[in-house]
N, C-alpha and C positions, 0 to 999 in steps of 0.2 A: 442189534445194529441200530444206530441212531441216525434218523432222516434228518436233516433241518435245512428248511430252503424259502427264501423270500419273494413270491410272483403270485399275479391276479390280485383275485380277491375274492373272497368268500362274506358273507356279511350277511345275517338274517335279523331278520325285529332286532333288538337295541344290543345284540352283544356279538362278539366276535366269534365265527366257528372254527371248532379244533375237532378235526379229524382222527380217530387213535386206530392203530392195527391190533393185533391181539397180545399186543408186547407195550407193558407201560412204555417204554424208552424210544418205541416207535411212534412218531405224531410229524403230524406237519399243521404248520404257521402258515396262513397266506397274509402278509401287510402292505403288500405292492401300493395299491391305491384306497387304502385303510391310513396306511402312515405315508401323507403324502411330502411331507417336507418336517425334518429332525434340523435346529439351525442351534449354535451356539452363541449367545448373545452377549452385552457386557456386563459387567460387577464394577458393582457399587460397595465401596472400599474404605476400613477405618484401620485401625493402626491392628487390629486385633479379630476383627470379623469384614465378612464381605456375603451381598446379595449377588449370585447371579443369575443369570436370565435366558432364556433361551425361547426357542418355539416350537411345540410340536403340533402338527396337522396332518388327518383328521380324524381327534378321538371324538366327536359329537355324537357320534352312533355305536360307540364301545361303551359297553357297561363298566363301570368304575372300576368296581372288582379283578374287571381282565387286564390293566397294565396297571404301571407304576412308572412316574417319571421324577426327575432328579440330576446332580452334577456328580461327578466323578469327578477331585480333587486330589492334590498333592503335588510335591515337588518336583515328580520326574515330567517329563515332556510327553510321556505315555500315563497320563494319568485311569485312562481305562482299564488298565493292568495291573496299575502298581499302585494308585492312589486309593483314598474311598469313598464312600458314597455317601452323598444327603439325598433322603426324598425330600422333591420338592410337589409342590401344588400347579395345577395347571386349569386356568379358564376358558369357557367355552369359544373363545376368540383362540385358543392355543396357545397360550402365552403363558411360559411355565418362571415358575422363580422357586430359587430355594437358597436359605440362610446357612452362611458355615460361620462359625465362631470356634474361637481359642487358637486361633492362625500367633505367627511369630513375625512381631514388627518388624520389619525391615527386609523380611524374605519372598522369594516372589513361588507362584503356586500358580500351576497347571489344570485347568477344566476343561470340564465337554461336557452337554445338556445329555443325557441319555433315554430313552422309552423300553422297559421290559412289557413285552404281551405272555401274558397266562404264563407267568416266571420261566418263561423258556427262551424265548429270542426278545434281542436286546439291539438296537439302533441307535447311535451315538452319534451326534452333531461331531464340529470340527470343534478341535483345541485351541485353545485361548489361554495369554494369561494375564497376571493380576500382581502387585506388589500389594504385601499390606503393611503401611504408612499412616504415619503418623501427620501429612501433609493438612494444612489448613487453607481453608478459601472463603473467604469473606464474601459474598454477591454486592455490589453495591449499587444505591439506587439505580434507575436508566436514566438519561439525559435527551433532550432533544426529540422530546417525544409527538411525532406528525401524526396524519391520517393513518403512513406508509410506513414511517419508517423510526428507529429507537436505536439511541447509539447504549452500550454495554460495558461494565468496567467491575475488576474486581483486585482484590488484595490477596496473594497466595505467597502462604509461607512453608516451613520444613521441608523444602525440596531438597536439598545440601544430600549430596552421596547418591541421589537417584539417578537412574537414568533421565536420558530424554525426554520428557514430557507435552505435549498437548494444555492447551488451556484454551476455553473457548464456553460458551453459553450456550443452556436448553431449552429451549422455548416448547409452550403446552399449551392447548386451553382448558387444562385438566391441573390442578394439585396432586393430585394423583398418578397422571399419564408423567409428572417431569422429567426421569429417567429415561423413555420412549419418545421424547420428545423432539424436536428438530434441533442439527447443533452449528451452531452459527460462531463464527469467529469473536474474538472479544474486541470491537467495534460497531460501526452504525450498521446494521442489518435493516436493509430496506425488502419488499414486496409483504408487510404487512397487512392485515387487512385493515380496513376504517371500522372506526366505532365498536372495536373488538375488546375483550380483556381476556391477555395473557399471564401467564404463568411463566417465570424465567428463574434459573438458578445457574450461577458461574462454578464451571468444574475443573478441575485438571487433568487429564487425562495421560497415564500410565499402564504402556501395555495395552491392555483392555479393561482394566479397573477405571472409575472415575471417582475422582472423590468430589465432594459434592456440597456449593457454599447453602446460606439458607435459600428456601422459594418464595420470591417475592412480585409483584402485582405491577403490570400496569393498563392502562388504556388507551388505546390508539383514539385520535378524534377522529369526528365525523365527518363523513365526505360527501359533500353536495356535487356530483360530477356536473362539468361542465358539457353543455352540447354544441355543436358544431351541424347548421345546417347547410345538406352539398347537394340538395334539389331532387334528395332519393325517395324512396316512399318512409325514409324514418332517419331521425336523427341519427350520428355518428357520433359515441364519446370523443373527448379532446385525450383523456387518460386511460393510462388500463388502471385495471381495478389494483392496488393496493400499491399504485403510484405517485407519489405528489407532483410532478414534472411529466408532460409529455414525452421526453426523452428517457425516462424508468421504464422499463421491463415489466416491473409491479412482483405481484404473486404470480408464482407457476402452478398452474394446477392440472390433479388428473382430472379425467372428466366424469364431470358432474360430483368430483370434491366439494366440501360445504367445508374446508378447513382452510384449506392449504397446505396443509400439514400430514397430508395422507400418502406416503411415500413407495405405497406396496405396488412392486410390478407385478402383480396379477388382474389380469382384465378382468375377471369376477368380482373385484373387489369394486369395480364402477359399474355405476348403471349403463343396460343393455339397450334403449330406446332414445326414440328423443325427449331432448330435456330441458328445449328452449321455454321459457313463463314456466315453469313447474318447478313442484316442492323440491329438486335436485337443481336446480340453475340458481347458482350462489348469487349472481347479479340479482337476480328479482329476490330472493329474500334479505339482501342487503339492503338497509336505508339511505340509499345514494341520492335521493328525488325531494329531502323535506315534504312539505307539504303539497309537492306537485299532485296534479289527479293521472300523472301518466306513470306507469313503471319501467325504470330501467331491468334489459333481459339481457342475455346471447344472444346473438345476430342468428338466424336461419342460416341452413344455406343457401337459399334464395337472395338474400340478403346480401352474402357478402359475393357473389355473383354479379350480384347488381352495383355492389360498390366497383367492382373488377372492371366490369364492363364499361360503367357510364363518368370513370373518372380516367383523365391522365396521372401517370406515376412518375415518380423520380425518385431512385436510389439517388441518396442524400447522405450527410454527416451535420448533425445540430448539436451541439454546443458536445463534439468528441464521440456522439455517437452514432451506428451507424444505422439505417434505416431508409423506409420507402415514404415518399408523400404523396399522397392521393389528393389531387387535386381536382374539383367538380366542374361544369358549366358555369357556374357562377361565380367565380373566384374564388371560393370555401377551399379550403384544405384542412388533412389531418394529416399528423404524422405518427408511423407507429415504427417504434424502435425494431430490431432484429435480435429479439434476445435468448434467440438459440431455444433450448427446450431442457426438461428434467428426467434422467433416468434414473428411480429409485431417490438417491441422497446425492445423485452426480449432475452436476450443471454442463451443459455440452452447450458449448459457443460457438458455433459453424460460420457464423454470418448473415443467417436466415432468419425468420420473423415466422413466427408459427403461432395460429392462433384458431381457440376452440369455435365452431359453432356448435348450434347445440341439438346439431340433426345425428343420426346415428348412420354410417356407411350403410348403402345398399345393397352393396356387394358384398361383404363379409362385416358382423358386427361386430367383430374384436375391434375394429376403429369407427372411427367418426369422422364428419368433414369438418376441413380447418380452412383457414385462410393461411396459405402458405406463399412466402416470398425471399429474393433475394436481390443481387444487384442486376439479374439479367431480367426477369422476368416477378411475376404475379398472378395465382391461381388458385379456385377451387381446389384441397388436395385431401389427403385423408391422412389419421394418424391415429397409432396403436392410445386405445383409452387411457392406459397405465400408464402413457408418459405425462409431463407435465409442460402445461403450454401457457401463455400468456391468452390473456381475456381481455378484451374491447366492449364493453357495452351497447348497446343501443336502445332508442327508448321513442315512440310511437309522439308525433309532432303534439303539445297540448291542445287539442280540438275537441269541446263539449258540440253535439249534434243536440238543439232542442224539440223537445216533441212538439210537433206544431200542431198536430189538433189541442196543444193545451197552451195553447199563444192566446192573450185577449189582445183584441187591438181595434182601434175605431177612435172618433172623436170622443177618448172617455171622459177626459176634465172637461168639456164643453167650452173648451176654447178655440174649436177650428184647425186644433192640429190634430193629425194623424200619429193614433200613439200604440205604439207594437211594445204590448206588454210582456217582456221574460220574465222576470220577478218582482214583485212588491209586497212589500208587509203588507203594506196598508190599500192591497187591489186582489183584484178577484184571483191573482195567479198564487197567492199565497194558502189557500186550502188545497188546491191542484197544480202546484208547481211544474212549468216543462221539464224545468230542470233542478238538480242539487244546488240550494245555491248555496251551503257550505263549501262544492268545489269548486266555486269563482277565486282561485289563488294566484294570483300573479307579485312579480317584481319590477317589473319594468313594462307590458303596456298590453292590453286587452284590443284586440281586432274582432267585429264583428260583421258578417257576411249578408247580408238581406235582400228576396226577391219579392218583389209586387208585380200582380196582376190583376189584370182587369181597370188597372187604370186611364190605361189610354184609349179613347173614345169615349169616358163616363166622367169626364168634367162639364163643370155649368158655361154656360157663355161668356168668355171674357175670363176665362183661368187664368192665373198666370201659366207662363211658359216653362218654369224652372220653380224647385223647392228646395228649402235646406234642409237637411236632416243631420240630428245630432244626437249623441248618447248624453243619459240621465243615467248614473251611477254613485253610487255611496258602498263602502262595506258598514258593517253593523256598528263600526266604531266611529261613522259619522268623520273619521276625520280624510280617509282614503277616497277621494270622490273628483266628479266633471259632470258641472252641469253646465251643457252647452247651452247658451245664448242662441244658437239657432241664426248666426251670422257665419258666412262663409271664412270658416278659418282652416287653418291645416288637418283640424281631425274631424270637418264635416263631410257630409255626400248633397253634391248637386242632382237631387230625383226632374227626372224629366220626363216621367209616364212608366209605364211596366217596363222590367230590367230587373239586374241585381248591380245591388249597393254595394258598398263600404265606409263606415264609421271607423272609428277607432279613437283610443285616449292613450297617454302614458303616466305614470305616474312614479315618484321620487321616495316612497315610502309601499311596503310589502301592503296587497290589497287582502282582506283576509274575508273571502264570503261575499256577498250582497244583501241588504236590506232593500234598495231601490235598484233597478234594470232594466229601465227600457230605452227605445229608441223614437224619439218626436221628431213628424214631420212639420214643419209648420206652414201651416195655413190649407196643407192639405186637407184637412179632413173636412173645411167648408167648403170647400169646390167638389166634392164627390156627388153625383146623380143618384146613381143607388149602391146601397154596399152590399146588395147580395151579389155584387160582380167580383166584388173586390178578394184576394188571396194574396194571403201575406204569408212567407215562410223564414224562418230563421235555420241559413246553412250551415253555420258552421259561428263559435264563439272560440276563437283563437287567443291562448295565454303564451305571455312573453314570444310572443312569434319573431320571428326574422325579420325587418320588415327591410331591410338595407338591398340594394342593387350593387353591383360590382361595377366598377369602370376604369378602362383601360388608359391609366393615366397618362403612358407614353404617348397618347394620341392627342391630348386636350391643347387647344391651342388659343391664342388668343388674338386677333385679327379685325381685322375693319369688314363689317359687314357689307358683304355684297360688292366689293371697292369703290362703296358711296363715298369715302371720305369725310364720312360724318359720323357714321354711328361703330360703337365697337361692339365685339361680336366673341363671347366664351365659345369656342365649337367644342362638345364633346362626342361629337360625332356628327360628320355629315358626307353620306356619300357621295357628294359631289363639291368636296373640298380635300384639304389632306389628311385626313384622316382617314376617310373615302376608299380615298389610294393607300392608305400604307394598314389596313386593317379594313379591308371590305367586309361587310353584312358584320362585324364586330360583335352585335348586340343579338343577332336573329335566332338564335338558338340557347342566348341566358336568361334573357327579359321577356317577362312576362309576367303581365298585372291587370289588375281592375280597380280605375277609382283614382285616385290622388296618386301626383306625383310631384315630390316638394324635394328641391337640389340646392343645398348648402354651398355655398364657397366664401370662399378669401381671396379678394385681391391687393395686389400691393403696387408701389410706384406708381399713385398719382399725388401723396402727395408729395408738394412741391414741383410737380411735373403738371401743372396745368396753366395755360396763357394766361394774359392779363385779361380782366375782364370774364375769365370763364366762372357757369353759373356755381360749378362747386353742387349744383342736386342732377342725377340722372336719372330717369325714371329705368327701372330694368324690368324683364320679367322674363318666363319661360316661354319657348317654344319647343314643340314638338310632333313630331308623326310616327306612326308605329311602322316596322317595315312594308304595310298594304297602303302607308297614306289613309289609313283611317282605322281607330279614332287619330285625331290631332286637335292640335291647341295652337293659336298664332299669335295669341295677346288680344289682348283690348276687355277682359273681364274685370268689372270691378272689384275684385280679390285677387290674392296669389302674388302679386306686383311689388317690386323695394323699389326703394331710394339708396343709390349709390352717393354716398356725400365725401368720400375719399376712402384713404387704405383701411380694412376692416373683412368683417363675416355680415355676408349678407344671405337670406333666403326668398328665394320665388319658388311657387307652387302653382297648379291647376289639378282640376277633376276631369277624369277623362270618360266618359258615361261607355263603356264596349271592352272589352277585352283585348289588352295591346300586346302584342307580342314584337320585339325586335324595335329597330329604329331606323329610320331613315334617312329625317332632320334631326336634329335634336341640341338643341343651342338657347342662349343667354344672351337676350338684346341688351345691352345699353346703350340707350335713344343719347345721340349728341354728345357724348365722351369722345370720342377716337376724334373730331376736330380741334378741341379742347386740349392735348396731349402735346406736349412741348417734344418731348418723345416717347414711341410709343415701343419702342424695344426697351426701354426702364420696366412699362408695367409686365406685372404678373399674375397668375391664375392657380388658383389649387383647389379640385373639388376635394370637398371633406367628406359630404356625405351625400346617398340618394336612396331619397327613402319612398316606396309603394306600401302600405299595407296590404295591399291588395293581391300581392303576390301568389301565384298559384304555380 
């Protein structure tokens, strides 16, 4: 009598066990969870032979000798019956192929992958089939080729008398893998990766044969993400990753994929931990950042909790797509499209917005936390590993910390000013650097943070009242540099005894490094009694930071100061005018700074619009009070101040020595305008910009 039955599993050191009774014909197979998945794959197809493909899983722990795998071919629809066999080969990823040749052009032919154990049981994938054609497919170059995205084209001929066909593209990062590769319509295929090289070949697809043009190369360009600061503990990308457009989807990936391209629904097949900054979190090994010293990662889920929590949302539609905008305290916004999710090789467009962090679920690890959204709501959520989601970067704000026991600072040039040495070739900080000064990389403008102590009470008789302090700055190329004059301009600090500061520069060309960095006070360092009082720290050296405030332009009015009928009056807020009333405490919970506060505008319609005799200069400048009334600013400093001479862009600025938060007053005198005005509903106002470095 003959047993034969498929359940458990039996399995000892590397080979399969077979049980016999005392009758050869008596045995039993256990392959339950030995062969865990037999799949029938496609073929690859010429006018006269075909490769196909399949998968079996799991012979890793079966001795070679104990199975044999292969297709089962022929013309009937039962090719396991009637058809015959190729062995084929099979790798320790399971992935079996085997070649038939001497087929009849033009005829179509039936497979199925099959696995024989110890030639006795035999498990066979599903059936598939295959035309073999004599069809040709040219690939031809890609076009259009972004960070993101590559449009696809090819030339396919001898279809005449086929059936229906398939035609589309296979993208790899393998010459090898292109067969197994992703298959994308013949068009622009976006959510590529940046600064990748792909593998792509145009095929036609028949049945489950494809025929297959050459494989040819290209390269995605590099992506410098943009950030977006919304006042959180880390920047927000503007893009997902393998997007050129805020409104792109991008790549969908499983988690902790390093391809994109990784389609397998089994959660085994992704990492089981968290994988935010680590060798699995494709954002941080991605060169998104150039020569930033910060790394772009996946958000925590802390993170994007904290985006959830401390931003307003709006279900939205940008330019046809649909999605949420999160929008911060400070006017910052990001938008992140709704691009549904990936099962396997299936796109599922629900309307929802699904996105990896790179924490691993608490409660069960087959998922992970996402940032999950739709038109009603916004939340923390979780989602199975194996599907594919969209990715958002984030990336820790650029701030070097210098070691300040390795600060020099004192009168070192012996010229009476006070000089906080960060870096110098040619000074005592260049054998014991505080800091890297290879990573002083910026593009647009370097803020630095500085506190002093023990200044006040250790000046000589007759100090001055007030000092200027300003940055000394070069990169090694001498041409990237600010060397402050040490006059009260927009990027000095007025020091007025122990406190912290704020300097800062900007600059019109990439800084790359330092050769000179410090900070001079001047004329400080001859007024000091004794410097063993003295302590100097450097907080914080801030690149390309944020330095802009938000302002609610609805409110901005422009008005006769005080109803003196003399002087006019930019209000951008004052609670005790209309704006007051129509947006109270406006400011009280976005602004917040230390140091310099310099407000750009444009007015228009004065000229031609002033009386005979008018002087045509107005002296203008800033006022301001933080919501406690202190600090504040009221005019009369010799710096910060314009001349209004008609319609243009004008700036006033002041240094605010304290920590401001909110507003209270906050307006733009022009002394003697508003009398001068023929009328004064012609003029107009528009801030452009308002800039704090000192922003915290």
């Amino acid at each position: 009598m003959k047993i034969r039955y498929l359940s458990g599993i039996l399995l000892l050191a590397a080979g399969l066990f077979a049980t016999s009774c005392d009758d050869e014909e008596n045995y039993s197979v256990r392959t339950g969870e030995i062969i865990s998945e037999v799949t029938t794959g496609n073929a690859s197809v010429t006018a006269i032979s075909a490769e196909v493909s399949g998968t079996v899983k799991d012979l890793t722990l079966v001795s070679p000798s104990s199975y044999e795998v292969g297709a089962y071919y022929g013309a009937s629809d039962n090719p396991a019956t009637t058809g015959s066999k190729k062995v084929g080969s099979v790798d320790e990823n399971g992935n079996m192929v085997a070649s038939i040749t001497g087929l009849t052009t033009g005829a179509t032919y039936y497979y199925t992958t099959y696995v024989t154990l110890q030639n006795k049981v035999t498990r066979f994938g599903e059936v598939k089939s295959f035309v073999a054609t004599n069809t040709k497919v040219t690939t031809k170059e890609a076009t259009d080729v972004t960070s993101g995205k590559a449009t696809f084209s090819a030339d396919i001929t001898g279809t005449d008398g086929l059936p229906a066909y398939e035609k589309g593209v296979k993208l790899s990062l393998s010459a090898d893998d292109i067969t197994s590769g992703m298959s994308y319509e013949l068009a622009t295929v976006s959510g590529l990766l940046p600064g990748t090289t792909y593998y792509y070949a145009a095929f036609a697809k028949i049945g489950n044969g494809y025929v297959y043009g050459e494989t040819k190369t290209l390269t995605t360009a590099t992506q410098q993400m943009e950030y977006v600061d919304l006042g959180l503990s880390i920047l927000w990308a503007k893009n997902n990753i393998g997007a050129d457009r805020e409104t792109d989807a991008g790549t969908l990936f499983g988690y902790g994929d390093q391809t994109g391209m990784l389609t397998s629904t089994r959660v085994d097949d992704y990492p089981s931990s968290d994988i935010a900054g680590s060798a699995y979190d494709i954002i941080h090994n991605l060169d998104l950042d150039g020569d930033s010293p910060m790394k772009s990662q996946m958000p925590t889920n802390a993170q994007i909790a904290e985006l959830v929590n401390n931003t307003t949302r709006q279900w939205t539609t940008v330019d046809g797509v649909e999605g949420m905008r999160f929008t911060a305290k400070n006017g910052n916004s990001i938008f992140l499209p709704a691009g549904g999710y990936r099962n396997g090789e299936t796109t599922v467009s629900d309307a929802t917005g699904y996105y990896w962090s790179g924490n691993i679920s608490t409660v069960h690890n087959d998922y992970a936390n996402t940032l999950t959204f739709n038109s009603s709501s916004a939340k923390v959520g979780v989602s199975k590993r194996s599907l594919g989601l969209s990715l958002r970067p984030v990336r820790p704000y650029a701030e070097l910390n210098p070691e300040s026991g390795k600060l020099a600072f004192g009168d070192i040039e012996g010229n009476g000013r006070l000089r906080i040495e960060i870096y110098n070739e040619y000074g005592d900080t260049q054998k014991n650097p505080p800091i890297d000064p290879s990573s002083i990389k910026f593009n647009n403008n370097m803020v630095v943070s500085f506190t002093l102590t023990g200044i006040t009470g250790n000046l000589k008789s007759g100090a001055a009242s007030a000092y200027v302090a300003g940055l000394e700055y070069s990169d090694p190329s001498w041409g990237v540099s600010y060397w402050s004059d040490l006059k009260m301009h927009e990027y000095e600090a007025l020091v007025t005894g122990d406190g912290t500061y704020t300097v800062w520069m900007e600059v019109s060309a990439r800084a790359n490094g330092a050769i000179v960095f410090c900070v001079d006070i001047e004329g400080l360092g001859a007024d000091i009694v004794d410097w063993e009082k003295v302590g100097v720290e450097v907080n914080a050296i801030k690149l390309d930071a944020d330095v802009a405030q938000g302002v609610n332009h609805s409110i901005v009015d422009f008005n006769n100061k005080d109803g003196n009928g003399k002087d006019g009056r930019i209000e951008i807020y004052n609670e005790y005018g209309s704006s007051g009333a129509a947006a109270p405490g406006a400011y009280n919970s976005s602004m917040k700074f230390n140091g310099l506060m310099l407000v750009e505008f444009t007015i228009d319609g004065i000229n031609g619009n002033l009386v005979d005799g008018a002087s045509k200069n107005y002296h203008t400048e800033l006022s301001y009070a933080a919501a406690s009334w202190n600090p504040s600013y009221w005019g009369g400093a010799n710096y910060g101040s314009a001349t209004v001479t008609g319609d243009g862009t004008y700036r006033v600025y002041t240094y605010l020595n304290g920590n401001c938060e909110g507003a209270v007053v906050w307006t733009i005198e022009l002394y003697d305008l508003w009398k001068d005005l023929v009328d004064s509903s012609k003029a107009g106002v528009t801030i452009n910009k308002v800039i704090t470095p000192g922003k915290y």
